[in-house]
Short mmCIF file of the C-alpha atoms (twelve columns), coordinates in Angstrom:
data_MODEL
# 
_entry.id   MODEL 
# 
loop_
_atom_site.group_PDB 
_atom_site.id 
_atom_site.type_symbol 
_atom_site.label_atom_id 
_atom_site.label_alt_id 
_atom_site.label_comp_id 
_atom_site.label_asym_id 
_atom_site.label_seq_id 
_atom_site.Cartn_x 
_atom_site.Cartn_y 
_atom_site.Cartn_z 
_atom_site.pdbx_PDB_model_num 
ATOM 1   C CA . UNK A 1   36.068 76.465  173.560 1 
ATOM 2   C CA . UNK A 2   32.810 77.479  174.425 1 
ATOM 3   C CA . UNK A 3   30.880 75.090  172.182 1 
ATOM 4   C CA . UNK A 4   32.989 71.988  174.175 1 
ATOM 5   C CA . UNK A 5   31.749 73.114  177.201 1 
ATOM 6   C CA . UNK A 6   28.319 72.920  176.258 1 
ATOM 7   C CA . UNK A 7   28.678 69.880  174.836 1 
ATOM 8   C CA . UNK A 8   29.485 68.595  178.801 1 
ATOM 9   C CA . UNK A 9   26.896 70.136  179.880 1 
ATOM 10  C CA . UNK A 10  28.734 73.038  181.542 1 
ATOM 11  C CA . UNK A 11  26.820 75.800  182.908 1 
ATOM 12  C CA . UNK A 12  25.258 78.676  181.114 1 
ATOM 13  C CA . UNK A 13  27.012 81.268  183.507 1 
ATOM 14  C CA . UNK A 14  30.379 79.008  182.565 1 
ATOM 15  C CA . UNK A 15  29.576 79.644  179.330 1 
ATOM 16  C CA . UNK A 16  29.133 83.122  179.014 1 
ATOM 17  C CA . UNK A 17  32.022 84.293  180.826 1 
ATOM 18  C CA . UNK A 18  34.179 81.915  178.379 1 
ATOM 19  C CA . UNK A 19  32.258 83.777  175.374 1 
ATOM 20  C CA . UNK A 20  32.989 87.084  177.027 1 
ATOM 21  C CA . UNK A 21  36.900 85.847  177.505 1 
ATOM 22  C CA . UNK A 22  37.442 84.982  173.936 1 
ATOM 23  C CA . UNK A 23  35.408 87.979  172.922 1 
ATOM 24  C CA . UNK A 24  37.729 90.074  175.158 1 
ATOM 25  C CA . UNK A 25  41.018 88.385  173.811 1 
ATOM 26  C CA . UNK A 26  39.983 89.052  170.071 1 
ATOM 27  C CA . UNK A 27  39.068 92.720  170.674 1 
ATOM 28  C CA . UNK A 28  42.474 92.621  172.457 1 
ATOM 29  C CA . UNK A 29  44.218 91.290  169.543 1 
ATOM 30  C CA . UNK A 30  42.523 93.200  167.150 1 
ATOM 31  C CA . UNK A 31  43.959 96.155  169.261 1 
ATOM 32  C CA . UNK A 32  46.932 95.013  169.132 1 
ATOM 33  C CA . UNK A 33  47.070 94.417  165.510 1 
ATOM 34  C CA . UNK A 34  46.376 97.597  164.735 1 
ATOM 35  C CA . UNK A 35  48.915 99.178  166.682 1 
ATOM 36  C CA . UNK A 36  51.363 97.237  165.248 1 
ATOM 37  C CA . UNK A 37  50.282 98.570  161.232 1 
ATOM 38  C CA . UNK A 38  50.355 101.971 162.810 1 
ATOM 39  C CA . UNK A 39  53.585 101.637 164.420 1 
ATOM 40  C CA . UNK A 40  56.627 103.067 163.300 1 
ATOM 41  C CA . UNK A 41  58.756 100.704 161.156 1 
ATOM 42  C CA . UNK A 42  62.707 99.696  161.142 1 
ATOM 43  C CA . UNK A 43  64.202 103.538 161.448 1 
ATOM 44  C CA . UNK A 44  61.319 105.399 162.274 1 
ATOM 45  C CA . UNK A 45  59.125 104.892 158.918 1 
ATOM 46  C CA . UNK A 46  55.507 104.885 159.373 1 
ATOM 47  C CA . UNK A 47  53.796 102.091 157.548 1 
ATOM 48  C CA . UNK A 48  50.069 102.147 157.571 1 
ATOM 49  C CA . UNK A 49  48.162 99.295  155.777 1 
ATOM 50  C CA . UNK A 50  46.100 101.685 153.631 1 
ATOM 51  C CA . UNK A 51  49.031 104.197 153.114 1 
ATOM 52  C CA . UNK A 52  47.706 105.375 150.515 1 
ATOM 53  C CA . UNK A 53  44.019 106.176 151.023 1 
ATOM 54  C CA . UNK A 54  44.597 109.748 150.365 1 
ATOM 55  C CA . UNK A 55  45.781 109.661 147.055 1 
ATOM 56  C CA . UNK A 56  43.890 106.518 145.916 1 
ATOM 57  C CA . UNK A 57  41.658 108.619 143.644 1 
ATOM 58  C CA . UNK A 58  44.934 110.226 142.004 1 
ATOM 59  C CA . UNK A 59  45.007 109.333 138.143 1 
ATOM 60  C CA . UNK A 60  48.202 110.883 137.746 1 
ATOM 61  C CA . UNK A 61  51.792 111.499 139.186 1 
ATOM 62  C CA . UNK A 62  54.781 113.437 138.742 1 
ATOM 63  C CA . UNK A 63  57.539 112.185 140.443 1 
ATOM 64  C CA . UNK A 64  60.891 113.165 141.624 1 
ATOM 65  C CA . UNK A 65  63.690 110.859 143.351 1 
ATOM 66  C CA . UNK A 66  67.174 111.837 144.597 1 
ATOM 67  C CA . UNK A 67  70.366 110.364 144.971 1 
ATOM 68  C CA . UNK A 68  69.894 111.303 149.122 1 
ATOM 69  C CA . UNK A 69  68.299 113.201 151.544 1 
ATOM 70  C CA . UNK A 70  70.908 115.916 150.869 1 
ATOM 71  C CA . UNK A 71  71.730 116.210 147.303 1 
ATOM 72  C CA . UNK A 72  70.827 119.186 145.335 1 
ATOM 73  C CA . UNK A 73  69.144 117.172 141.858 1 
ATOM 74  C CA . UNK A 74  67.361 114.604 140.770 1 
ATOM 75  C CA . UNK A 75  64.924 112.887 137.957 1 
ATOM 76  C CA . UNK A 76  61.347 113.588 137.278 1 
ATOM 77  C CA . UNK A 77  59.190 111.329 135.648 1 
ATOM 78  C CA . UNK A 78  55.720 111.094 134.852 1 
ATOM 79  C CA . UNK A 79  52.475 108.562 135.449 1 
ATOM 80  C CA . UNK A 80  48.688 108.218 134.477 1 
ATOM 81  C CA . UNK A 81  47.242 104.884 136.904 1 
ATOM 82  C CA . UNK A 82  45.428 102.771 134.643 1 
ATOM 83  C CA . UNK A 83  43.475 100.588 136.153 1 
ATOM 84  C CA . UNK A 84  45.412 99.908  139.840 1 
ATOM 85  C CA . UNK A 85  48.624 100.113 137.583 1 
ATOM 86  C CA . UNK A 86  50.666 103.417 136.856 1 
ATOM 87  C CA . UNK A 87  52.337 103.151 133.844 1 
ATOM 88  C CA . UNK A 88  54.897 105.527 132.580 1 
ATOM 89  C CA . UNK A 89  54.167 108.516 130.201 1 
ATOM 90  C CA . UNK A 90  57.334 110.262 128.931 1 
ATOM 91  C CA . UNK A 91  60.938 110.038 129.633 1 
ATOM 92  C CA . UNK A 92  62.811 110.581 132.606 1 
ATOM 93  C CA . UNK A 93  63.697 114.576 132.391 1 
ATOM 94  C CA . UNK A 94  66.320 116.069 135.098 1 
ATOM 95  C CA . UNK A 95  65.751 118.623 137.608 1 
ATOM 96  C CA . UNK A 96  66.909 120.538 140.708 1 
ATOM 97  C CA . UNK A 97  66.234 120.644 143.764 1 
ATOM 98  C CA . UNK A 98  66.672 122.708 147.176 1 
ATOM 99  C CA . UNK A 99  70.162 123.777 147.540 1 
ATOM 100 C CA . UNK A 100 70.306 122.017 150.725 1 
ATOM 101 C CA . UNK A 101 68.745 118.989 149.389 1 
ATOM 102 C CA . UNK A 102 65.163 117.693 150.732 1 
ATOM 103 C CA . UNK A 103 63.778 116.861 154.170 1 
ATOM 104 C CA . UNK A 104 59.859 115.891 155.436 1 
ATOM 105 C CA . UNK A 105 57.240 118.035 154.607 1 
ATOM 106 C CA . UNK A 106 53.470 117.923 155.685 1 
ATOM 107 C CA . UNK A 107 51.458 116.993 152.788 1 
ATOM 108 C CA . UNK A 108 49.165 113.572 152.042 1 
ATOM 109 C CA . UNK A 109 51.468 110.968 153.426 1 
ATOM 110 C CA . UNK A 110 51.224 109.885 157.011 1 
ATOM 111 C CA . UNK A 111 54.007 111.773 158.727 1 
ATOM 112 C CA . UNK A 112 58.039 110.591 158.748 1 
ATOM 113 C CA . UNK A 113 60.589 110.519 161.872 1 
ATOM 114 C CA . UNK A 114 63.562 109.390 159.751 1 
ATOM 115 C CA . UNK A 115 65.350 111.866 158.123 1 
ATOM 116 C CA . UNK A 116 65.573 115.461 158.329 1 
ATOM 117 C CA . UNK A 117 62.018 117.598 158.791 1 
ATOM 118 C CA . UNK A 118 60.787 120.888 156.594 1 
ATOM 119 C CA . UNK A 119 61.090 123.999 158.308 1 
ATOM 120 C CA . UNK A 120 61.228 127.335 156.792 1 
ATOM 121 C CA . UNK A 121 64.262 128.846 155.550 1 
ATOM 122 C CA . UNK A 122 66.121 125.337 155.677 1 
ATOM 123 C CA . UNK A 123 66.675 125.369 151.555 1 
ATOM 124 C CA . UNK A 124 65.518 121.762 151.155 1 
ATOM 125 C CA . UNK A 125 62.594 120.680 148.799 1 
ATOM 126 C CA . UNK A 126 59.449 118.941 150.603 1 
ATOM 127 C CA . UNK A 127 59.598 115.256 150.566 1 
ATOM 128 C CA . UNK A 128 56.477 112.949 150.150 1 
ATOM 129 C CA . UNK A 129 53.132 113.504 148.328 1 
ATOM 130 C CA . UNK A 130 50.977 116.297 148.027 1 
ATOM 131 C CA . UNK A 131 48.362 117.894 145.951 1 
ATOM 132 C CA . UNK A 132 49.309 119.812 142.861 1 
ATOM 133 C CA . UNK A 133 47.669 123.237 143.388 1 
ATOM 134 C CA . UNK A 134 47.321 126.066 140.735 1 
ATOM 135 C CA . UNK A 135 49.486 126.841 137.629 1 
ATOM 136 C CA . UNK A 136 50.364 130.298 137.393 1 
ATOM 137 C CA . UNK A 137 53.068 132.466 135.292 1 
ATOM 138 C CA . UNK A 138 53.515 135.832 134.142 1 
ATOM 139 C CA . UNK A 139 51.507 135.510 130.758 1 
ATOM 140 C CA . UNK A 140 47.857 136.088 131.117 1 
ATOM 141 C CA . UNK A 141 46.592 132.458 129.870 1 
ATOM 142 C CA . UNK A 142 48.292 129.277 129.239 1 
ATOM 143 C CA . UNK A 143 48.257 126.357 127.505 1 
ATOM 144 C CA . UNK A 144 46.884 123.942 130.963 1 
ATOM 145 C CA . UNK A 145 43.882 122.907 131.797 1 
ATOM 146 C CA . UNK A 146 44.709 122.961 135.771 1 
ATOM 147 C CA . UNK A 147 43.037 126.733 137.442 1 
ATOM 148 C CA . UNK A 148 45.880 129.073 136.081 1 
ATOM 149 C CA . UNK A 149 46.769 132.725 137.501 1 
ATOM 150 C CA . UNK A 150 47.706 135.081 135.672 1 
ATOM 151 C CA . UNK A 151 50.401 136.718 137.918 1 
ATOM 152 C CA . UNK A 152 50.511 140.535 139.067 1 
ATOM 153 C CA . UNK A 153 53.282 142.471 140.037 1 
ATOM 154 C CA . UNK A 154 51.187 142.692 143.304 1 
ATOM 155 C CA . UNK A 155 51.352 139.520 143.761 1 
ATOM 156 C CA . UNK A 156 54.004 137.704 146.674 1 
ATOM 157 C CA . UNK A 157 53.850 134.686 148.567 1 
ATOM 158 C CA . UNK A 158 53.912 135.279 152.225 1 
ATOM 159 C CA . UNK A 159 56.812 133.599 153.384 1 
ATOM 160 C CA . UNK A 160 56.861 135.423 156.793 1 
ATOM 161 C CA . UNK A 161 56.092 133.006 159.890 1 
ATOM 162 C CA . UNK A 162 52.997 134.086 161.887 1 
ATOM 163 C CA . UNK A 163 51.912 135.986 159.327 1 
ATOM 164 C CA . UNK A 164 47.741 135.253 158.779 1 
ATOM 165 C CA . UNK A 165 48.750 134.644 154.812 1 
ATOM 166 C CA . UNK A 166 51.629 132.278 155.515 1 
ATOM 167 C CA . UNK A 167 51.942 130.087 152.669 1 
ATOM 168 C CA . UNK A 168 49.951 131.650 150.535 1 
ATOM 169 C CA . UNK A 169 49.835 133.550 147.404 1 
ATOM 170 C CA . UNK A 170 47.894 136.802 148.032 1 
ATOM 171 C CA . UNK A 171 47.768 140.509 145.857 1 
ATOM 172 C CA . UNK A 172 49.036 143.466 147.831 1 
ATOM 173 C CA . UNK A 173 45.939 145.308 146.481 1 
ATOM 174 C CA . UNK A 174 43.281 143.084 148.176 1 
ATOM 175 C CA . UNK A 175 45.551 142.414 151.397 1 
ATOM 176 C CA . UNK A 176 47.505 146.095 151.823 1 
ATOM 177 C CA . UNK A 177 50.890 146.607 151.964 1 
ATOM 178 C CA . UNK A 178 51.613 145.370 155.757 1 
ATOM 179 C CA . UNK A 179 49.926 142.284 154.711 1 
ATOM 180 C CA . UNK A 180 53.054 141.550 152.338 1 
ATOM 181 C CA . UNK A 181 55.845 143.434 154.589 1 
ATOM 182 C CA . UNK A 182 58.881 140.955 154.570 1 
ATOM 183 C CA . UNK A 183 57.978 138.665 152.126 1 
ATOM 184 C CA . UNK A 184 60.756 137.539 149.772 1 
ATOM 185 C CA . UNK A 185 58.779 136.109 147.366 1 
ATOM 186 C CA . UNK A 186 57.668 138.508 145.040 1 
ATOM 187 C CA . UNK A 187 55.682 136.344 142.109 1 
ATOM 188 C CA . UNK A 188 56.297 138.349 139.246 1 
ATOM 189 C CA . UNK A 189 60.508 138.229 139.661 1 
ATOM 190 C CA . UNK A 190 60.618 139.422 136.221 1 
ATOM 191 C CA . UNK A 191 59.555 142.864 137.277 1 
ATOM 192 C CA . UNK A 192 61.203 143.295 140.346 1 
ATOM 193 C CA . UNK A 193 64.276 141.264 139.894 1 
ATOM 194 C CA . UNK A 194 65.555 142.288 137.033 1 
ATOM 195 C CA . UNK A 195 64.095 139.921 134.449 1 
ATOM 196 C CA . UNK A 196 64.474 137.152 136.208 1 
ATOM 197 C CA . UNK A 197 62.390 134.045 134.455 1 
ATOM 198 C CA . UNK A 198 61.895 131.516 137.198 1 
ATOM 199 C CA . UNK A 199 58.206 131.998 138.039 1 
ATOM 200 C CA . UNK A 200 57.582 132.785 134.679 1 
ATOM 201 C CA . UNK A 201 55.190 129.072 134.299 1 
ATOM 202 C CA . UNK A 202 55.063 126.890 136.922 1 
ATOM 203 C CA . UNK A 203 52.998 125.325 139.530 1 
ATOM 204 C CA . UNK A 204 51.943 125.096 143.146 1 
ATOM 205 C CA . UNK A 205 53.528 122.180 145.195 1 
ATOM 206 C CA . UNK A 206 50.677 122.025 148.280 1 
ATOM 207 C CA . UNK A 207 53.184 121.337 151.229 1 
ATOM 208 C CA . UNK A 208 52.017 122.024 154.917 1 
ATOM 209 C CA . UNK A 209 48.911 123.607 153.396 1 
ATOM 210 C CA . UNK A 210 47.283 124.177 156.686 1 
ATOM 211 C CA . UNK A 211 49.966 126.884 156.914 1 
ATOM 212 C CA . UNK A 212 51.435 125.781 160.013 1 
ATOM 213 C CA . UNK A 213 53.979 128.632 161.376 1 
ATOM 214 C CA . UNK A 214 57.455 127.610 160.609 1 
ATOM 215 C CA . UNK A 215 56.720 123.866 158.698 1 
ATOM 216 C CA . UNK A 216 58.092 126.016 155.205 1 
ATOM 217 C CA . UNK A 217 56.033 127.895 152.463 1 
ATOM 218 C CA . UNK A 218 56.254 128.915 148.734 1 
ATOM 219 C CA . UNK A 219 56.956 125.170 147.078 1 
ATOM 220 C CA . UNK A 220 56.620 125.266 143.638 1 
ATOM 221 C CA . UNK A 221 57.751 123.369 140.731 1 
ATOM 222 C CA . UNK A 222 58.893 125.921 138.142 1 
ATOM 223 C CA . UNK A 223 61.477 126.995 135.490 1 
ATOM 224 C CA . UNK A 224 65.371 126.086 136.388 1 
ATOM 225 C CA . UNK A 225 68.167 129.214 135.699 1 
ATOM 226 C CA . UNK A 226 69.834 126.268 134.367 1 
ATOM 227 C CA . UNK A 227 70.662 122.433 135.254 1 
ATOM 228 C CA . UNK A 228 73.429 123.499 138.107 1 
ATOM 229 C CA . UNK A 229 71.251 125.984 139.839 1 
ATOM 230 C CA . UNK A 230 69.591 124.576 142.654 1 
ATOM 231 C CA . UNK A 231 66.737 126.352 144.143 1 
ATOM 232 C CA . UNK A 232 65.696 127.716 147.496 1 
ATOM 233 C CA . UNK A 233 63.415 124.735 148.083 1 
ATOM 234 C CA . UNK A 234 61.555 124.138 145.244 1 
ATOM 235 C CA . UNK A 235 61.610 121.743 142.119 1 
ATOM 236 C CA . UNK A 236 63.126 123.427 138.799 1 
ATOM 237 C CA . UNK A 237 63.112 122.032 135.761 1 
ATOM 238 C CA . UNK A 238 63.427 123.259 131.533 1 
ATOM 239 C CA . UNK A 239 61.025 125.548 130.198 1 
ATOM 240 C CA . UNK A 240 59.862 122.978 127.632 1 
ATOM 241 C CA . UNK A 241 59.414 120.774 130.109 1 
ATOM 242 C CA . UNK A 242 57.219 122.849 132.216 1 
ATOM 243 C CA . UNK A 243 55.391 123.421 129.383 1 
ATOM 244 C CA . UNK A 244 54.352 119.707 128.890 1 
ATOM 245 C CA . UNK A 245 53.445 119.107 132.428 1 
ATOM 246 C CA . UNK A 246 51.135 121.909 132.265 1 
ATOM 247 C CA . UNK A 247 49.746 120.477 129.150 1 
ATOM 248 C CA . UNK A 248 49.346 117.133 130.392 1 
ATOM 249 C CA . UNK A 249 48.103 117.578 133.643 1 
ATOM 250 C CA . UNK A 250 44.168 117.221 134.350 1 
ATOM 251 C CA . UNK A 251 42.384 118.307 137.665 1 
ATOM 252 C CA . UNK A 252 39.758 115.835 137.688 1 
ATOM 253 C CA . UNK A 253 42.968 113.017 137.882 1 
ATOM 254 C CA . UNK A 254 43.532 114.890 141.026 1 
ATOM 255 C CA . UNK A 255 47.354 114.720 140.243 1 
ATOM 256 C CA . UNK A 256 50.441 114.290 142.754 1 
ATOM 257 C CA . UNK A 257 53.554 115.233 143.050 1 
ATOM 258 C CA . UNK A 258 55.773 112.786 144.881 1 
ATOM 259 C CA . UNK A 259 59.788 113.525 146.091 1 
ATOM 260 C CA . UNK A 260 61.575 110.916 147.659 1 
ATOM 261 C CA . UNK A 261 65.392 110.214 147.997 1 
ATOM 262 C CA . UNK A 262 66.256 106.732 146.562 1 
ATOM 263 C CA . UNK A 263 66.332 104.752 149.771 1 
ATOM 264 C CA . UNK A 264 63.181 106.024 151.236 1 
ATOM 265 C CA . UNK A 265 61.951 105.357 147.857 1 
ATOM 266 C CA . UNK A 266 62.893 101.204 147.586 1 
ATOM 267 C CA . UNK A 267 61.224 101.071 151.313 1 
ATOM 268 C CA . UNK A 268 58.069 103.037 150.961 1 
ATOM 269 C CA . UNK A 269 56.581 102.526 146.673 1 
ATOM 270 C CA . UNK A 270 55.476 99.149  148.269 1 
ATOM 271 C CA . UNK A 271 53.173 100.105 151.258 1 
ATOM 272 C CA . UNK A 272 52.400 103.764 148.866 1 
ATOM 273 C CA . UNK A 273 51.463 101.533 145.943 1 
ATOM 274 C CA . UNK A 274 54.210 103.856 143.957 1 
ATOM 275 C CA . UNK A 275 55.729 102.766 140.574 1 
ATOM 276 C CA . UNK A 276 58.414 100.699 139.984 1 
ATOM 277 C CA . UNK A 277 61.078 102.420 138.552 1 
# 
């Protein structure tokens, strides 16, 4: 428009507040634009145009998708990205879930409205992707080449909100013993429950790791009492199968762990460059 009105000879003042009009409607559009990508979507999903930015790096993925938001199982299956394709590993494997199902939790993904939201004590697995953190177990070394720990029967995770170690797995003998009081989570369940095998391989699940007071703590994926137990939260799964993951996974893939129910799963792998299943 500007260039015409040169052309005619219009004045160089005319000119330049045309330039600085058009200039002022782009910047305006561009605006706009970008609120629009950033808005929330049809039922309060967030859809970003580079969704995925903080998890582009990931090599691989372990990934979990359930029937709905509040159903207690679901199917795992497993990914390496080659190239800006992930392609399947091994077979789908069943797990459970939180007793209560799953709900929103703070991890890599831009944050959800739609559907229910993690708080602690809620007995729903964290939805969306996060880091995978730590292996750890009750034997002193294991088969993985992710950082392993060797659990103690010192050990907890502080699952107590407010507390300064909220989320986090810390030994009574560094921390004392009010810097535990209340936990539930004692690590090594085998030696203060009775036996019990849950913890006894697994990994860390790296939901609202900023620790933020009430957002939920203590997500792991980790050995199932059997396929009809659900969990507290958590993903559970075979020994066996446990046992592979930890054998496959790499850190320097930087690898995920995804949870989605099947709807929020069809409207999301697009914009989260996910797999098709």
């Amino acid at each position: 428009m500007s260039g015409k009105l040169d052309e005619k000879g219009g004045s160089t003042a005319m000119s330049v507040r045309m330039k600085t009009r058009v200039l002022a409607n782009r910047l305006w559009h561009g605006c706009l634009v970008l609120s629009l990508v950033m808005a929330p979507a049809a039922g309060g999903r967030v859809m970003a145009a580079d969704a995925d930015t903080a998890w582009q790096a990931s090599r691989q993925m372990v990934l979990v998708v359930i029937p709905d938001w509040n159903t207690n199982h679901g199917v795992l299956r497993t990914y390496e990205r080659k190239g800006s394709a992930w392609q399947p590993v091994d077979g789908a494997q069943p797990v459970t879930i939180g007793q209560a199902g799953a709900a929103w939790g703070l991890g890599l993904n831009t944050p959800q409205t739609q559907g229910p939201q993690k708080h602690e004590g809620d007995g729903r697995s964290a939805a969306g992707v996060y880091r995978i953190g730590e292996a750890f177990g009750y034997a002193s070394a294991a088969p993985t080449q992710m950082p392993y720990r060797a659990l103690q029967v010192s050990d907890y995770c502080m699952d107590v909100s407010g507390s300064p170690y909220y989320n986090r797995i810390v030994d009574e003998r560094e921390v004392g013993e009010q810097g535990v009081a209340g936990s539930s989570e004692p690590m090594r369940r085998d030696l203060h429950l009775n036996g019990d095998q849950l913890y006894k391989v697994g990994f860390v699940i790296e939901h609202n790791a900023q620790g933020q007071p009430g957002a939920g703590s203590c997500i792991f994926a980790h050995v199932w009492r059997s396929p009809t137990d659900a969990t507290a939260g958590c993903t559970a799964m075979p020994e066996s199968a446990m046992r592979q993951l930890l054998a496959w996974l790499k850190p320097e893939d930087q690898p995920i762990f995804v949870l989605l129910p099947q709807a929020e799963y069809e409207h999301l792998h697009g914009a989260w460059h996910l797999p098709a299943l």
